[in-house]
N, C-alpha and C positions, 0 to 999 in steps of 0.2 A: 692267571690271576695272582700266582704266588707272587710272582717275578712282579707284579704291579704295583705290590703292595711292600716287596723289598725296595723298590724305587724309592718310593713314598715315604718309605722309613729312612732312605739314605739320604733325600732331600730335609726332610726333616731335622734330621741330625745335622745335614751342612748348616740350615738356614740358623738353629739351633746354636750349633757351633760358632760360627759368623759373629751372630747378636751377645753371645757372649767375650767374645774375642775386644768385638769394639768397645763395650762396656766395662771392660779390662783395659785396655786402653785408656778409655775416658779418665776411669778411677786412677792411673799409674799415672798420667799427663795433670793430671787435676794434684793431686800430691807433689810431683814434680815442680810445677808451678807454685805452689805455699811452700815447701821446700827454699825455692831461689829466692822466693817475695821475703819469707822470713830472714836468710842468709841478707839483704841489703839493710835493714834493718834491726840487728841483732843484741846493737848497744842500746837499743830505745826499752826500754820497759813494757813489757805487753801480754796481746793474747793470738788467738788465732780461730778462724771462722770458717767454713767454707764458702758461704754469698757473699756477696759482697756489699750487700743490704737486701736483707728481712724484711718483708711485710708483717710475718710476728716474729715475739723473739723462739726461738726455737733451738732445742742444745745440739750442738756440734754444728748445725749447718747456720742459725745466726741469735747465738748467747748475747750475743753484745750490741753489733750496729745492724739494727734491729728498726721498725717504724715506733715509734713512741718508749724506745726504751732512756731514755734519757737521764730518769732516775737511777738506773743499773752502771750507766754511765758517770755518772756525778758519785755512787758508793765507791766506784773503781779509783777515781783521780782521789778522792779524800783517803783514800787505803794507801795508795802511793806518795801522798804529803807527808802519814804518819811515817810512812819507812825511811822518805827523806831524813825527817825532824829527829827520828832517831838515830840515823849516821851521821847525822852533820853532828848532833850529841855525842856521838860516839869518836866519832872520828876528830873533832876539833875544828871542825871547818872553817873557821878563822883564819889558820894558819896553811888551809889548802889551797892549792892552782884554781879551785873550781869554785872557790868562794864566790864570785861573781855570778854566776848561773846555778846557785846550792836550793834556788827557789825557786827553780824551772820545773813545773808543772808537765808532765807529760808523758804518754801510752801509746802503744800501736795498739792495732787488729791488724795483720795479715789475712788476706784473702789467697785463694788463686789467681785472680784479676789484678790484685791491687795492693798497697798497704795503704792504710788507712790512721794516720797521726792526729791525735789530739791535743790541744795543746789548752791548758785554761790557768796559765800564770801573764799577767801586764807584761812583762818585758817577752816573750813569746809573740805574742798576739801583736802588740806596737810591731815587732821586728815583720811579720806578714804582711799588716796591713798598711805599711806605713813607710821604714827604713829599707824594705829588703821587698816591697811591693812588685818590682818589676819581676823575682822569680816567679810570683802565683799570679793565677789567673782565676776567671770564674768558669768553672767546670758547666759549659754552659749545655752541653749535647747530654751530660751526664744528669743534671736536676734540675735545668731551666727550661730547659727545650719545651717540656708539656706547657709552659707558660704563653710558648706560643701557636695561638689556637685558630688563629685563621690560616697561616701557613705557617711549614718551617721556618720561610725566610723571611717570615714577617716580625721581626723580632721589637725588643721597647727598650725601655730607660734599664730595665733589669735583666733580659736577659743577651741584651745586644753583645758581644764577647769584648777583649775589651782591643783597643786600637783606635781605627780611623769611623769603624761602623759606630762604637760606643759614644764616641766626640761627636758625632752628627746629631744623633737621641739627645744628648746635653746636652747641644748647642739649643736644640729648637724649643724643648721640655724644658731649661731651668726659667725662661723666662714668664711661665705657665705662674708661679708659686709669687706673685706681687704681694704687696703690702694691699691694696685694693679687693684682691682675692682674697685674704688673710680676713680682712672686715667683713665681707662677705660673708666667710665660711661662719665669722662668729656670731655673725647675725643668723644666719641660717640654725645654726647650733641650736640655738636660745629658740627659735621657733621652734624647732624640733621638740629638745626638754620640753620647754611646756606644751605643746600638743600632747607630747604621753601625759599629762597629768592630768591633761581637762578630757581625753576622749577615753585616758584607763585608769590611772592610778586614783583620780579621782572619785570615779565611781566606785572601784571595787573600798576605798575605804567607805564611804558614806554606806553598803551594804554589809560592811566588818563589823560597823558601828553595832549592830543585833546583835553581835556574840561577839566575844570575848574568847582569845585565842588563849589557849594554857598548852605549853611547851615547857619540858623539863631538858636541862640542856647541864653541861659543864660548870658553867657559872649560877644555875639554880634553874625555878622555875619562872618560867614566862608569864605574865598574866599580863596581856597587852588586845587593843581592836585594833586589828591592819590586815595587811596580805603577805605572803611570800610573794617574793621577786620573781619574774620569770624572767630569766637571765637573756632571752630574745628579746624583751625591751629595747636592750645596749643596742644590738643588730638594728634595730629598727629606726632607733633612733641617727644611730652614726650612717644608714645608707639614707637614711631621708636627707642629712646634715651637703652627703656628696652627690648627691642628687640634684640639690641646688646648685651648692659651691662645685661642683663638679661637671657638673652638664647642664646647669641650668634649667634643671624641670621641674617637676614634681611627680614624685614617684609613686603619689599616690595610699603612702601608706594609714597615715591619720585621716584622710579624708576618702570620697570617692569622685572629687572634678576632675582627677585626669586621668582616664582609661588607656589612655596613649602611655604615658607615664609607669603607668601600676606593671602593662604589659613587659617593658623593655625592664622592669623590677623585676618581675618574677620569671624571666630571661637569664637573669641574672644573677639572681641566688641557686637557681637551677647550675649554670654554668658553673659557679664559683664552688657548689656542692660536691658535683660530681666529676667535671672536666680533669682535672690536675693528676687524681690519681687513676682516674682511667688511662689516660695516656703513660704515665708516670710507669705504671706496671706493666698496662700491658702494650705499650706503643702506637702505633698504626693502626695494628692488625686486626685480626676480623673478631678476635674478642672484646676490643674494645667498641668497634662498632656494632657488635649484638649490645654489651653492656649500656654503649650509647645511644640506641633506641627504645632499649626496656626502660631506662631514667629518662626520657625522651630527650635528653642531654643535646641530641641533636639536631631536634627543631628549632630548642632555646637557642639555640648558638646561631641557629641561621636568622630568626627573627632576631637576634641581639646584632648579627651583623647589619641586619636590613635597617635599623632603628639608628645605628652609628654611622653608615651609609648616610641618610638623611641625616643629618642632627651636624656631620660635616660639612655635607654638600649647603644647606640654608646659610651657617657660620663663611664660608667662602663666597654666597652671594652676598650675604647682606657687607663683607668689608670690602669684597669691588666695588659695593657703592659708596659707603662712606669709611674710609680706610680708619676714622678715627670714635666710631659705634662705642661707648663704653659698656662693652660687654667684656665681665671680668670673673666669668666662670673659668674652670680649667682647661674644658673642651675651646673654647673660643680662645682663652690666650696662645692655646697649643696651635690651631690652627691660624692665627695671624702670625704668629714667629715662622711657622712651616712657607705662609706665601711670602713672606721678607728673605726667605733665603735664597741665596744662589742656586739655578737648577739643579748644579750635582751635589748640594747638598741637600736639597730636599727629601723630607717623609716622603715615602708610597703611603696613601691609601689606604693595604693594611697595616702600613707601620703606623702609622698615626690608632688607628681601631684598636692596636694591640697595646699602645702608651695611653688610653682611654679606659683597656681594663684592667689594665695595671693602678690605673688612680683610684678602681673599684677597691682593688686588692687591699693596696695601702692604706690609702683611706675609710676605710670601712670596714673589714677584717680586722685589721692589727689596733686598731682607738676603740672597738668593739671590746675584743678581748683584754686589753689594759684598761679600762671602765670594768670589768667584770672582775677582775684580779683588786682593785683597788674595793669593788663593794664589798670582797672577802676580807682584805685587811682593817677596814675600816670597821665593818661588823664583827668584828674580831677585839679590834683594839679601839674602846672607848673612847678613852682619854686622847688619843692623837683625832679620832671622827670631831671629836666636840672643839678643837682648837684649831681644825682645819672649817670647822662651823662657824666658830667666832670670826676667822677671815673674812667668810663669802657672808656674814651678816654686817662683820665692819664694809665693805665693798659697795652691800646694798642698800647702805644706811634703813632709815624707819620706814621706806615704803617700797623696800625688799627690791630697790630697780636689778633690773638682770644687769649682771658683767656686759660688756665690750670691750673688742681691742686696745681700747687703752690703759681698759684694768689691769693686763695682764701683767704688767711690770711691776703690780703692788698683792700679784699674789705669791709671797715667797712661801708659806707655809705649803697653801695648795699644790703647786710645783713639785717643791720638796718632799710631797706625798706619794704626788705622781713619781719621782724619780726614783722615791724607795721602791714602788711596786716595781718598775721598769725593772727594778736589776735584782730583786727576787723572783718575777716571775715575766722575764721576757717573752714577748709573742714568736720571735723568732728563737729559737733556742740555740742552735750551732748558725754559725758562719761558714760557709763552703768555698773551700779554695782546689787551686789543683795547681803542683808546683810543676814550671814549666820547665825548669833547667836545676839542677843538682846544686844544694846551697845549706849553709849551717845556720840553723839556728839556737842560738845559746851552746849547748856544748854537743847537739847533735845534727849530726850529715843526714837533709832528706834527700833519698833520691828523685830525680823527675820521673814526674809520674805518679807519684803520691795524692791520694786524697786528702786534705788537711781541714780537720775542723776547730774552728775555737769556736771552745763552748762559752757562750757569755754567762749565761746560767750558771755555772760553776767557778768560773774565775771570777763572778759578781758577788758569787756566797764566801769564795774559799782566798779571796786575795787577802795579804794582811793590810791593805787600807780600809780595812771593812771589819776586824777583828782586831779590837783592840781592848785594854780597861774599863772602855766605856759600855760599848756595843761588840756585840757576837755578828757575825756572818746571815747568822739564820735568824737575827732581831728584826721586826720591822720597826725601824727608827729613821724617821722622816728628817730629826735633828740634824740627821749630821751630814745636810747636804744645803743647810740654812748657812755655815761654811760658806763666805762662794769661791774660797781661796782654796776648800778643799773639794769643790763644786768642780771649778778647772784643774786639778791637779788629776783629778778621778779622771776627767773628759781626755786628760793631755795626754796621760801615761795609758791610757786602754784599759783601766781597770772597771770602768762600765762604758759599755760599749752596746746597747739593745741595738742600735741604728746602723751597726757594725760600722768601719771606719774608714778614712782615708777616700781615694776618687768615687769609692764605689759605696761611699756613705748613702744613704737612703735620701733624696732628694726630696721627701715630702717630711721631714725630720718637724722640722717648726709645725708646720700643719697641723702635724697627729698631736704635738704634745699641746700644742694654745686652743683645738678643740678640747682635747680630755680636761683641760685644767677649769674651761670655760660652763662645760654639761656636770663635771663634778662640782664645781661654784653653786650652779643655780637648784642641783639637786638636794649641797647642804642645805640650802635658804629655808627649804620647805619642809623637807623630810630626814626622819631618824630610821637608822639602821643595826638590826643585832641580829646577830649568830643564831643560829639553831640546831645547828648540829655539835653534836658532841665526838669532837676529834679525841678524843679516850680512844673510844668504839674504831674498830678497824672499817667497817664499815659506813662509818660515817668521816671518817675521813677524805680531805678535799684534794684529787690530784691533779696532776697535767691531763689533760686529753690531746692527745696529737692529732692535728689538722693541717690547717694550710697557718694555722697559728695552732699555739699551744694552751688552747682554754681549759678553766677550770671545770674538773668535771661534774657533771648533769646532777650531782647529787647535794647540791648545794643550795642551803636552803637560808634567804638573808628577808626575817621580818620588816617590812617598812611600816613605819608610821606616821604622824604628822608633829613635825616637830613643837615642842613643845613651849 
């Protein structure tokens, strides 16, 4: 018995010993490696982590590149401006070698994995996406891959890498975005708005009417009859808008005639809720597939597949029969360019399924949340609301007609609204690259291998064509993009950039912005907007929420009433 119990005790100790040994290891390899990563990187300004991205932000193991730490980010590059602004001060930069690049923006995080560069100055950003394009790539296995959800190799316009695969996706996808679809989308748009007004917004004011809302806020107290906003409106509205313009259907959401419709909807926001960062975290593996039946994430995906299945298949019979059907949805543009191609360049099947929920994404997601970001500035800022009012009432003359597409070129205020929110509060916030070969930019050596982000978000606050005598960084002034000489200067050099730039600029770019310009038109026509929260209060202050966009958070609260 002793002798059994001595075994026991010595196995013990080995197994003991072992798990310690390797976990010794791990930690001496794990250092080792942010050791070298930091050594190739040494002249860049930075910090060091040990993830390589954080689900939160968490100290030592990810302080920084982090999931929604973005603002921790943006304190970081503005710390590193003033240190510039004070050496160039200091030193005379005038009369230095480096004068040229003295306003280069930019930070690491070293990992174990990786380094990790940030870059959020114009001539940085131009030199990535633009001059020096061919070193990076889009890091597509790294933070696109979960994008694609019927298979790995079923990839779209966004996450296809870039080459011979990425040039097939554009070939067939850019001829999807017609001037035809474009009248579409804005007609759909304008049904949409006003369905919310006559099935909600309308009623809930004609019930406001009884009481009188009183709200003590920053700028005084409130004494108005209306509703607070529920910021899923935008949602609703913008996927009813690509529901048509997009697929041609009706999604069901203002009415109840199409049960076909409403199903492959709520398929769909199911998907877009929970897909990205299940795979995102946890991969394949069988955590994401428990996670994927508990959201039942993975019904929605197979009924959303079976719904695009058909919805393709009918689009390919109906133009073998008449090759010339003017149907001028996205889904049917995509798939008439797919059957004009030559067979080796042809979509599969799911590639085509996968550039259909990508038009979800785009279209609907990201016009969502800069609709929601604009009803914050707008209810913020009086004076610019009521002058972007006066537009879309000059537009509608005396019998309020809704915009169309060929308003759009006589809305310069509204635009110039839109384009200030764009570039204080982009849906996208960094831009992901991955440099594929060792290259300088500005006055520093990345090496390959590097994750690279420009953040637009910071280089849209902190550039100086946006800080000047006039205007601050952090002003929302619509002004100074009525400019158009300073409109293209901004676009040319990269100093805004939401749509990010160059081949792999966002291909539904017009789309998303002559929707917002079109739903923000017809919503001054009728209705007023003010603030209610009081950003004094820490807690009523309004911030980023990281998503699959970067919406304003839940705690925002915008009175609508009937304009007056």
């Amino acid at each position: 018995m002793m002798i059994l119990l001595q075994s026991s005790d010595l196995w013990l100790t080995l197994l003991t010993t072992c798990c310690l040994s390797l976990l010794l290891f791990y930690v001496l390899k794990t250092l080792v490696n942010l050791r070298r990563n930091i050594a190739k990187v040494q002249d860049i300004p930075g910090y060091w982590q040990l993830l390589s991205e954080g689900f939160i932000r968490i100290p030592i193991l990810s302080p920084y590149i982090a999931h929604g730490n973005s603002d921790v980010i943006i304190q970081l590059l503005k710390q590193e401006q003033l240190k510039q602004q004070q050496h160039n001060k200091d030193s005379n930069s005038s009369n230095s070698s480096n004068h040229h690049h003295s306003n280069q923006l930019c930070i690491r995080v070293s990992t174990p994995h990786r380094n990790n560069i940030l870059f959020a100055d114009k001539d940085s950003c131009k030199e990535v996406l633009l001059t020096k394009s061919s070193s990076f790539v889009k890091p597509v296995e790294t933070f696109y891959e979960p994008f694609n959800i019927f298979s790995k190799k079923a990839t779209s316009i966004l996450t296809a890498p870039d080459g011979p695969v990425w040039k097939n996706h554009h070939v067939v996808v850019s001829p999807s975005f017609t001037t035809n679809n474009l009248r579409l989308m804005c007609q759909a748009a304008i049904r949409a708005t006003d369905a919310l007004f006559h099935t909600k917004w309308e009623k809930l004011l004609k019930s406001s009417q009884e009481s009188m809302i009183h709200h003590q806020t920053s700028l005084g107290e409130i004494k108005k009859d209306g509703f607070v906003l529920d910021l899923e409106d935008y949602s609703d509205v913008t996927l009813a808008v690509i529901g048509e313009a997009g697929f041609g259907i009706d999604f069901g959401i203002f009415s109840e005639t199409s049960n076909d419709g409403k199903k492959f909807r709520e398929a769909l926001t199911n998907v877009i809720k929970h897909d990205y960062y299940q795979r995102f975290f946890f991969g394949e593996g069988l955590v994401r597939k428990m996670l994927a039946r508990y959201t039942k994430t993975d019904q929605a995906l197979e009924l959303m597949s079976e719904h695009l299945n058909r919805y393709i298949s009918q689009r390919q019979e109906e133009f073998k029969k008449d090759p010339e059907k003017p149907l001028n949805d996205l889904l049917s543009q995509l798939v008439k360019a797919n059957m004009e191609e030559e067979s080796n360049h042809k979509l599969t099947l799911d590639e085509l399924k996968s550039n259909a929920y990508i038009f979800v994404i785009a279209g609907h997601e990201t016009t969502s949340t800069t609709l929601q970001w604009l009803m914050y500035e707008l209810s913020k800022n009086q004076k610019t609301q009521q002058k972007a009012r006066e537009e879309a009432l000059r537009i509608g003359g005396p019998e309020l007609r809704a915009p169309n597409f060929d308003d759009y070129a006589s809305m310069d205020y509204i635009h110039a609204t839109m384009m200030e929110s764009l570039r204080l509060h982009p849906p996208v916030v960094s831009i992901v690259k991955e440099c594929c070969k060792t290259t300088t930019i500005g006055k520093y050596k990345i090496p390959k291998g590097s994750t690279i982000y420009l953040d637009a978000k910071a280089c849209q606050t902190l550039s100086a064509d946006f800080n000047n005598d006039t205007y601050k960084g952090t002003d929302f002034a619509p002004e100074r993009f009525l400019d158009k000489d300073f409109k293209q200067k901004v676009i040319s050099s990269v100093s805004w950039f939401p749509f990010s730039g160059g081949n792999r600029k966002c291909i539904g770019y017009s789309f998303s912005q002559i929707e917002t310009c079109m739903i923000l038109c017809r919503l001054l026509q009728f209705y007023e907007f003010t603030l209610l929260n009081d950003e004094s209060k820490k807690e009523d202050k309004i911030v980023d929420v990281p998503g699959v966009t970067a919406r304003p958070s839940s705690n925002l609260r915008v009175l609508v009433t009937r304009r007056r």
